[in-house]
N, C-alpha and C positions, 0 to 999 in steps of 0.2 A: 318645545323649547329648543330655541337655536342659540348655541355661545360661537362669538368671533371672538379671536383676539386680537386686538392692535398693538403695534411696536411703536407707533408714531400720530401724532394730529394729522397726519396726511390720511392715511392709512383708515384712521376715524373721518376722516371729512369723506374718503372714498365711498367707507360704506354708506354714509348718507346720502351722497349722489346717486350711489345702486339703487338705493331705495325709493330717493325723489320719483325716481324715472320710473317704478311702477305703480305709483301712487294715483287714484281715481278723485275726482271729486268727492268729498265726504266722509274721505279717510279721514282714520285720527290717528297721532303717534301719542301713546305716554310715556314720558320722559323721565324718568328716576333714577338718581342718584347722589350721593354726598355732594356737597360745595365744592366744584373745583372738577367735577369727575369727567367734563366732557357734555352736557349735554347740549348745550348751547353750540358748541363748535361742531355736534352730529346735526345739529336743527337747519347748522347754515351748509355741509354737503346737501343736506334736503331742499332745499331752497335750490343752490345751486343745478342740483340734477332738475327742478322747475322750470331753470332758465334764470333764475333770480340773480341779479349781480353780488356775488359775497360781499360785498363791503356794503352792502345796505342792513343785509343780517346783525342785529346786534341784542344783545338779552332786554329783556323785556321786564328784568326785574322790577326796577320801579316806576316804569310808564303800563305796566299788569298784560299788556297784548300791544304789540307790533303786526301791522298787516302790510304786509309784501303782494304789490301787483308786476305786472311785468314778466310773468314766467307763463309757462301752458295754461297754471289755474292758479289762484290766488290763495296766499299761503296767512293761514293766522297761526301766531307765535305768542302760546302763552304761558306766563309763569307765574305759579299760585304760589310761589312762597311766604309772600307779606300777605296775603288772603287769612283773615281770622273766624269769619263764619260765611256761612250759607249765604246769608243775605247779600255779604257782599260778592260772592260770588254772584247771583241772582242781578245786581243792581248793573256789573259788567257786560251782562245782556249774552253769558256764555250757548244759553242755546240756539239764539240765532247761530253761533256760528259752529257748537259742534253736533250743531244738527242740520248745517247748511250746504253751501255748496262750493265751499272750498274747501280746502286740506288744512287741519289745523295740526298744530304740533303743542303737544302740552308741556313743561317743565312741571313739574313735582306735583301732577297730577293724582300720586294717592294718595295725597292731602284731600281728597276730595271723590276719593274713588265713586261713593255711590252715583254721581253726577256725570259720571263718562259714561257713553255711548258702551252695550256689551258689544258691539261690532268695533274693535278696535286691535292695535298693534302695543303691546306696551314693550318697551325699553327700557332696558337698568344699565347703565353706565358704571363699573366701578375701577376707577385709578389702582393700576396695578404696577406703580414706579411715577417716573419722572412724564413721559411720553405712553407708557403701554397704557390701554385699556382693555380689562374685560369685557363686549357688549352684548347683552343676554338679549334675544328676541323671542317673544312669547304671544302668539295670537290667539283673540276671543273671537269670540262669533266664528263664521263662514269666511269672511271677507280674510280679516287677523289672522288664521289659519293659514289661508292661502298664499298673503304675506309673507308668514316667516317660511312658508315651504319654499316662497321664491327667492326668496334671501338666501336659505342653504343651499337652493340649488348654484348661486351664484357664486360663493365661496368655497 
């Protein structure tokens, strides 16, 4: 487990750019945190470090996955908050994509933990002020691991 701190949305956008830019086909990010905490604004440095224009980034709340082209690899952006069972999860068609061959990025992905990939990066976001965020990075699998070692080594 790896903790940053951020003082500022900049600062959060940063580390998701660091992180866009080691990201492989296939990766997955899960995304956790209260309402409000930043996760959506680390999904779009992610994007960003892709190549992705920021202003195309926007939460996916109620359209359930936004897919961003235009960068190295093609980015799916989802958020399982309004998700109330399996099925619909299921009916979203989630393992084409996070079992596929873009980088997907999850919002409140452990609504639904059993269903993610053990090869992943998970992320918690929590609002620590106005601007600060704590953001904790914690890798599974091989891949996850390697991840967040490259992440501390970056900060």
């Amino acid at each position: 487990m790896f903790k940053l701190n951020s003082s500022s949305f900049e600062q959060t956008i940063e580390a998701g750019v660091k992180l866009g830019k080691l990201l492989l086909p296939g990766d997955l990010l899960n995304l956790n945190g209260d309402l409000g905490a930043g996760k959506t604004l680390f999904v779009k440095g992610v994007g960003m470090g892709l190549g992705v224009e920021q202003d195309f980034i926007t939460s996916p709340t109620f359209a359930i996955i936004n897919e961003y082209e235009g960068g190295s690899h093609p980015l799916y952006h989802f958020d399982l908050y309004r998700l109330e069972t399996e099925l619909e999860l299921e009916q979203i068609g989630y393992l084409d994509y996070f079992y596929g061959d873009g980088i997907t990025a999850v919002e409140w992905g452990n609504l639904f933990e059993e269903f993610l990939p053990e090869e992943r990066l998970d992320i918690t976001l929590e609002s620590m002020g106005l601007d600060a965020r704590d953001i904790t990075f914690t890798g599974k699998g091989k891949r996850g691991k390697m991840l967040e070692e490259k992440m501390r080594g970056l900060f």
